[in-house]
N, C-alpha and C positions, 0 to 999 in steps of 0.2 A: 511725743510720738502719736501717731494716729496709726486705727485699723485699715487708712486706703493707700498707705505706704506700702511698695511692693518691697516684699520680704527676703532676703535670700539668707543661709544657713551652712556655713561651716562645719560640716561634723566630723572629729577627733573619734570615730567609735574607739579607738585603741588607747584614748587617754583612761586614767584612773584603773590600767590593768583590767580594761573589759568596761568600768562604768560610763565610757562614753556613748557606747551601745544603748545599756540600759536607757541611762539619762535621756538619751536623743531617741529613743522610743514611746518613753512617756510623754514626752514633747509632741514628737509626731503626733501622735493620738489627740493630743488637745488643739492641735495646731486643724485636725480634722475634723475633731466634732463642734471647735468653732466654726466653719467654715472657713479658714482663712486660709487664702492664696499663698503660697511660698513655694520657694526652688530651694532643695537644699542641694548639695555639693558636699562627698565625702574623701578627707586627704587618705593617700594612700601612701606616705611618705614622708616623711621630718622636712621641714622647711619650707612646705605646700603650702600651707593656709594663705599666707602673705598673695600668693599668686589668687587660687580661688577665691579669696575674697575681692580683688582688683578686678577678676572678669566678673564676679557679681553685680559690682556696685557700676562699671563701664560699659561690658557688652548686655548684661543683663537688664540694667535702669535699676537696680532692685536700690531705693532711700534708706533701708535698714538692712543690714548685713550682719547677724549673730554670730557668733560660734557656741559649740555643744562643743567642752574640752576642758582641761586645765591651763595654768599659768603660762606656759609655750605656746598653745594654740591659743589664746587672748593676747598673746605678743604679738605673734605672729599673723594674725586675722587683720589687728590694729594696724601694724605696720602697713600690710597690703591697702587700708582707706586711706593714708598718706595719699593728699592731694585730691580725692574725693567729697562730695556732699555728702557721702552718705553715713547717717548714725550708728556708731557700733553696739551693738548689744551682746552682752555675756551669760550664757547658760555654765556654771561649774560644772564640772565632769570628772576631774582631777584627782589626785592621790591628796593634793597638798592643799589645793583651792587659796593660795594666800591672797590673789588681788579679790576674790570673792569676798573673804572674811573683810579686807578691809575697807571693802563699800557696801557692807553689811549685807549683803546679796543673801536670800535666803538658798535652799538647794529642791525646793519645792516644783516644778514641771509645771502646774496649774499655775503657780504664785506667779512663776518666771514667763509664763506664755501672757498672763495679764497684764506684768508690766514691758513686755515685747510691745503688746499692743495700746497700753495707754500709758505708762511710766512717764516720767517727766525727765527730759532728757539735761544730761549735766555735763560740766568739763570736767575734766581729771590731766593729775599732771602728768606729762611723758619724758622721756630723756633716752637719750642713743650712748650707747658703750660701743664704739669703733660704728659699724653699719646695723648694731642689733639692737631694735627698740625693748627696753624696759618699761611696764607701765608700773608697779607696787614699790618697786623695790630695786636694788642693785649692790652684789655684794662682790668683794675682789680679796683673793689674797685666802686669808684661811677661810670664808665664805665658802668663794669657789671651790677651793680646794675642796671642802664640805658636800656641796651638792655631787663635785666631780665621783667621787666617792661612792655617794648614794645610789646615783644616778645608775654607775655601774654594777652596784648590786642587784640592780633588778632582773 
């Protein structure tokens, strides 16, 4: 990646029970006191990012498109660059952070804003369950059931 990639940003403030917010404000901050150009774009609705990231990366030009979120909005962000140039990057935000942890991604806003801007960009694998892209993981049956569960306790 490079700093003259135009940037665009996904932000979940409502992931992680409020630390999307957070997250995506320490970000902001370094994203200004570098001086780096960006557009961000906030979902206000489950199932949004896929869209916002697609006008990012089409009507926008933006080469890199992030999300500030957990494991649903990096689904769902990913999903939306299907068919696009543009390189996805992941800010955790999340209650649960699992595709973070398993690309070792620290939760650092400095760490994460430097390799935004110089990181060395890599594949990862993907897979689709019916129309919903997975990227870490996919689990069915008592899994589901599991999150189904969680999910609703919140």
């Amino acid at each position: 990646m490079t700093a003259a990639m135009k940037i665009g940003v996904v932000v979940n403030a409502s992931a992680g029970g409020g630390k999307g917010a957070r997250v995506w404000n320490r970000v902001e901050g370094e994203l200004k006191r570098r001086g780096v150009e960006y557009r961000a774009v906030r979902t206000s609705a489950p199932k949004e990012a896929a869209e916002l990231a697609r006008r990012l990366a089409h009507d926008d030009g933006c080469g890199i498109v992030a999300c500030v979120g957990g494991d649903g909005t990096a689904g769902e962000t990913a999903h939306g660059l299907i068919g696009t140039d543009a390189v996805f990057a992941y800010v955790p935000a999340g209650s649960g952070n699992d595709f973070a942890r398993s690309l070792r991604l620290g939760a650092d806003p400095a760490r994460a804003v430097e390799t935004l801007l110089h990181g060395k960009v890599r594949r990862i694998d993907a897979g689709f369950a019916g129309e919903r892209l997975f990227l870490n993981s996919f689990g069915a049956g008592f899994d589901g059931e599991v999150v189904r569960r969680a999910n609703g306790s919140l």
